[in-house]
C-alpha positions, -999 to +999 in steps of 0.1 A: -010-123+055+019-108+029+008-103+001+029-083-030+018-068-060+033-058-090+005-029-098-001+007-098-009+013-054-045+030-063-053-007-075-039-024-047-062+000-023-095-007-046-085-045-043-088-042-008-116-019+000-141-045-023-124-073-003-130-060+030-159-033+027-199-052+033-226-038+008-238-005+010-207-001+035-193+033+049-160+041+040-144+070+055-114+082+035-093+104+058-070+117+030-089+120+004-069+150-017-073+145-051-091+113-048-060+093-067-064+065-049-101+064-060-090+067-097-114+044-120-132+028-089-162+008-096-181+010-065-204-027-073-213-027-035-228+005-031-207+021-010-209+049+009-178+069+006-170+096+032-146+121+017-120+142+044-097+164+036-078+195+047-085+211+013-115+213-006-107+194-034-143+184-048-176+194-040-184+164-019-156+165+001-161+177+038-127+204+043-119+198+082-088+183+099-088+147+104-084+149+141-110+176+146-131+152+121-123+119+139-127+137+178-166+142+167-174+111+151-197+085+168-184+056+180-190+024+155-197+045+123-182+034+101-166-001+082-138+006+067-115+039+073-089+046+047-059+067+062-030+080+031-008+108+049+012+130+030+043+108+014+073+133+023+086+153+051+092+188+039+115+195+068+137+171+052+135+168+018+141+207+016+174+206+004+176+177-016+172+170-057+135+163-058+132+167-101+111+142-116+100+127-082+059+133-085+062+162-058+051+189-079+021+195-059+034+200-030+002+200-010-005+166-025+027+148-010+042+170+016+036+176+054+064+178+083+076+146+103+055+163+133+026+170+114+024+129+101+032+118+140+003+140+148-019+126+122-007+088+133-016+098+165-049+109+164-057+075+140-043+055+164-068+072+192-100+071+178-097+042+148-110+017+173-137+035+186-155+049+155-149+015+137-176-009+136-170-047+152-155-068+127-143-033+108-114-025+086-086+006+087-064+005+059-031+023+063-008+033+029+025+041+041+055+043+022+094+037+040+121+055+021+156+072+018+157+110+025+191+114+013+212+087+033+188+087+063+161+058+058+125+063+076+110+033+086+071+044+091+058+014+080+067+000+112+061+029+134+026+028+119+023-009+125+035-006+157+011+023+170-017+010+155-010-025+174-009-005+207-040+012+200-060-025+206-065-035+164-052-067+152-031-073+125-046-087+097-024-083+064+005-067+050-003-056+013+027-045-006+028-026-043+062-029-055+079-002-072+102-007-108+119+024-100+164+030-109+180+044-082+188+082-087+218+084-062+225+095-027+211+131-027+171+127-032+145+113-021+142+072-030+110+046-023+112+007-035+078+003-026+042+008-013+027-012+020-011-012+026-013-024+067-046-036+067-059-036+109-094-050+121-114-046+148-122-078+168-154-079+187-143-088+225-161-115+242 
């Protein structure tokens, strides 16, 4: 399923957790930072939202790494787990004209390229396990220029994730109406929500 949308991403995301979440579901929210992705969410089924993060943004949020978070957590907890890593690799983006580009928290949106592999990795691990039959992981990812050099980790997601025993359920894209700034910053077209399930085996 490829699906595209011409709205703001946090929309796309609420689209799909009250299309996929059951009543009185358990979401777990990986990521949650600032809880943007959360923004105006009417929550008609009752969920029960989990809130991780590295930082303790709100008092309801549980401050541990995701991995330590994920290593601990029963098998078949929860429905739906939403995972949003960092956007930018600060390793790269260092030296490049980042003015106007939404980075100004730099918590928010930055992380090294072996700190997101790390994070990928530990998703990939344990998604399955703590996922409920017939539950959800949604994955925001977002594949862009870092000067000239283009990161692809829409598919390297896709592609670990796939490994990891989920099937592929939908590709959910938020497209972007963004001009082009030039060669020497950091450039993204667009948005993808992978959307995973996990199949009951017979």
């Amino acid at each position: 399923m490829l699906t595209a949308f011409n709205i703001h991403s946090s929309k796309v995301f609420q689209y799909l957790v009250n299309k996929f979440a059951p009543k009185d579901g358990i979401v777990l929210d990986l990521t949650y930072g600032r809880g943007l992705s959360w923004q105006g969410f009417e929550n008609k089924k009752n969920l029960n939202i989990i809130k991780v993060d590295k930082r303790k943004t709100e008092n309801d949020v549980i401050q541990i790494d995701l991995c330590l978070y994920l290593e601990k957590a029963k098998d078949e907890s929860f429905d739906v787990i939403y995972f949003d890593p960092p956007h930018y690799f600060c390793d790269k983006v260092s030296k490049l004209n980042v003015e106007g580009r939404d980075l100004n928290n730099i918590e928010e949106v930055y992380c090294s390229e072996k700190e997101f592999l790390r994070m990928l990795d530990c998703v990939s691990k344990h998604a399955k396990r703590v996922l409920k039959n017939n539950g959800v992981l949604i994955v925001k990812m977002i594949d862009g220029y870092v000067g000239k050099t283009y990161y692809p980790n829409t598919f390297l997601a896709f592609n670990k994730l796939v490994k990891s025993g989920l099937t592929p359920f939908g590709h959910f894209i938020s497209v972007m109406s963004r001009k082009s700034f030039g060669k020497d910053i950091v450039q993204v077209n667009h948005i993808s929500f992978l959307v995973f399930r996990k199949v009951k085996e017979e």
